[in-house]
C-alpha positions, 0 to 999 in steps of 0.5 A: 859251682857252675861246673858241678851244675855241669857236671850232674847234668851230663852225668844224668843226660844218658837216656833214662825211663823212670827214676834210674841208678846212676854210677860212674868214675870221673877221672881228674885233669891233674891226677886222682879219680872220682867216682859218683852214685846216686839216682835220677827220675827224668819224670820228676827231675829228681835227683840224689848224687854223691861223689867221692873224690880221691887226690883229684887235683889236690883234693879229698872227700865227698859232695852229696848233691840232691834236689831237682835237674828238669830240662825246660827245652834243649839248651835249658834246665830248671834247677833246685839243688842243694849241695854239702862238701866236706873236702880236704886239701894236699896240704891239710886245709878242711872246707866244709861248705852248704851250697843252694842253687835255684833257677834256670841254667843255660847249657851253652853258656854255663850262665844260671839265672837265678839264686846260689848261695854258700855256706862255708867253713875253712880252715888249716893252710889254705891258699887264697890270691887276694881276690879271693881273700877280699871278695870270698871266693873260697 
């Protein structure tokens, strides 16, 4: 979750008056594209994102963000952000999840002070380390 804060972020950083349109493509480490729209106010901290992932390292579908992204000083920001995500995987494993973030991000160090929680739901082939299987890491 912490990259995807990053991420909306410095996706809506670019130097904006008012509520702007905001567009782009993401392109992935391992192969694969994804491509964002959306709209953000830097008056309000509005803010509505959806991405669309294609084959973006093993994975396909959507993330429809949209909340608040206010920036408290220059290293910080105040977020309320609720985040769906229908993907799937390569090998056919579905994850749907709704994720909530509130509080303050460090840009530095990538640290929220604050609350997230997940509501997810797997399934087909899904690949889990142990760690992830005993602690919900999925």
């Amino acid at each position: 979750m912490k990259v995807f804060i990053t991420l909306c972020i410095f996706l809506l950083m670019a130097g904006v008056a008012a509520a702007q349109n905001v567009s782009g493509t993401i392109p992935c480490v391992d192969g694969g594209s994804g491509t964002y729209t959306g709209t953000y106010n830097i008056l309000t901290g509005e803010v509505a994102l959806n991405v669309t992932l294609s084959d973006c390292e093993g994975v396909s579908g959507t993330v429809a963000t949209s909340g608040t992204l206010q920036f408290a000083s220059g290293t910080t920001v105040n977020v309320n952000l609720a985040i769906d995500s229908q993907l799937t995987t390569e090998a056919g494993a579905a994850l749907n999840c709704h994720q909530t973030v509130a509080g303050t991000f460090n840009l530095e160090t990538s640290v929220l002070s604050g609350n997230a929680g997940s509501n997810c739901n797997a399934s087909g082939s899904i690949g889990l380390s142990v760690t992830d299987l005993l602690f919900g890491s999925y």
